[in-house]
C-alpha positions as CSV (number, residue, x, y, z in Angstrom):
1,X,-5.0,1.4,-13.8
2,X,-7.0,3.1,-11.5
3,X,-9.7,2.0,-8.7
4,X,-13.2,1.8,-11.4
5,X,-10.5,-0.2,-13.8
6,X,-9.1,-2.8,-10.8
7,X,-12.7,-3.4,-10.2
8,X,-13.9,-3.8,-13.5
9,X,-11.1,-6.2,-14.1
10,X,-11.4,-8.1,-10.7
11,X,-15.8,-8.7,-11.6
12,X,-15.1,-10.0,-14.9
13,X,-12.3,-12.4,-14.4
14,X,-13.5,-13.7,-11.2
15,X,-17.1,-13.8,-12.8
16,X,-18.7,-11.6,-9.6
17,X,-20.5,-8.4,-9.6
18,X,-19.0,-5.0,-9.6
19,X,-20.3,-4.4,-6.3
20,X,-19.2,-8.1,-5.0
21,X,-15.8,-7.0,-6.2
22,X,-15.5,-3.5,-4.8
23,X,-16.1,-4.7,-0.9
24,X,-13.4,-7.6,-1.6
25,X,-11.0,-4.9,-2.2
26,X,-12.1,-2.5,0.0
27,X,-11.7,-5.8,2.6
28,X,-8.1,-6.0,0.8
29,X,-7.5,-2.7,1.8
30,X,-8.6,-2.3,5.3
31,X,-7.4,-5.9,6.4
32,X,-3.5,-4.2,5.1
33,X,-4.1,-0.7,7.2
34,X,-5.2,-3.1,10.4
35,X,-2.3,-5.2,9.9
36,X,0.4,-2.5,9.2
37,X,-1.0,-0.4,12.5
38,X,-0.8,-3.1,14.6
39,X,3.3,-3.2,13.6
40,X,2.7,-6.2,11.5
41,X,3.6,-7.7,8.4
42,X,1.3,-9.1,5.7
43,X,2.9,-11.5,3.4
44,X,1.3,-12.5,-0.1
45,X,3.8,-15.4,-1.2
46,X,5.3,-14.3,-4.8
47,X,3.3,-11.0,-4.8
48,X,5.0,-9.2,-2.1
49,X,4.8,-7.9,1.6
50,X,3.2,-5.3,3.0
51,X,4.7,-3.6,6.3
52,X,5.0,-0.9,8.7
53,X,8.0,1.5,8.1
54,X,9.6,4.1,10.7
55,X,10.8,7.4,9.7
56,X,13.2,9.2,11.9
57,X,12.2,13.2,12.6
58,X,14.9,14.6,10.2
59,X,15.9,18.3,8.9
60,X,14.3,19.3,6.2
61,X,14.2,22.7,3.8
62,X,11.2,25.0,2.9
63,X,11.8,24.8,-1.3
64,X,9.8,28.4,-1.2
65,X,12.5,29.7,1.2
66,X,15.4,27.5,1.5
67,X,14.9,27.9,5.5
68,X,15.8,24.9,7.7
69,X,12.6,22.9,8.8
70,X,12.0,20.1,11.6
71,X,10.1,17.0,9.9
72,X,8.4,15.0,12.6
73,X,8.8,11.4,13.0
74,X,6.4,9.3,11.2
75,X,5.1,5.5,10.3
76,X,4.1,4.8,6.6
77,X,3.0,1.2,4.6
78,X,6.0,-0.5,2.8
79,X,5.5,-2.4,0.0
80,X,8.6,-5.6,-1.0
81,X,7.6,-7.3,-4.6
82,X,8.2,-11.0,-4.0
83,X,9.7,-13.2,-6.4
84,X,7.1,-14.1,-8.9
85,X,6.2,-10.2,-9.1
86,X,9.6,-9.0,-9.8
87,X,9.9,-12.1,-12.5
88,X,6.9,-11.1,-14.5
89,X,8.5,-7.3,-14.8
């Protein structure tokens, strides 16, 4: 499912426009990037949590060349399925 598909599902079963629904998960997604930048958590009870994960710099190799690279430290969004999410798989 992509973005136009979320949307079109999201206007119909919450009986809103396509518009209304687009800002309510554009709202979605900016209120996780806030929350994860700010070293938070946000918790969606038995759909999952979204938080902020570290990377350590690390070795890495160029696949073109094989050579040794450095790989900077970095921060990335984690995603944990709660417990009604990983039921319904």
């Amino acid at each position: 499912m992509n973005k136009a598909e979320l949307v079109e599902k999201l206007s119909k079963d919450a009986g809103i426009s396509k518009a209304q629904a687009e800002a309510a998960i554009k709202s979605f997604t900016e209120a996780v990037a806030k929350t994860a930048k700010k070293d938070g958590k946000l918790t969606l009870v038995g759909f999952g949590t979204f938080s902020l994960a570290k990377r350590k710099a690390r070795k890495g190799r160029n696949p073109k060349t094989g050579q040794e690279i450095k790989i900077k430290a970095s921060k990335t969004v984690k995603f944990t399925a709660g417990k009604n999410l990983k039921a319904s798989l």
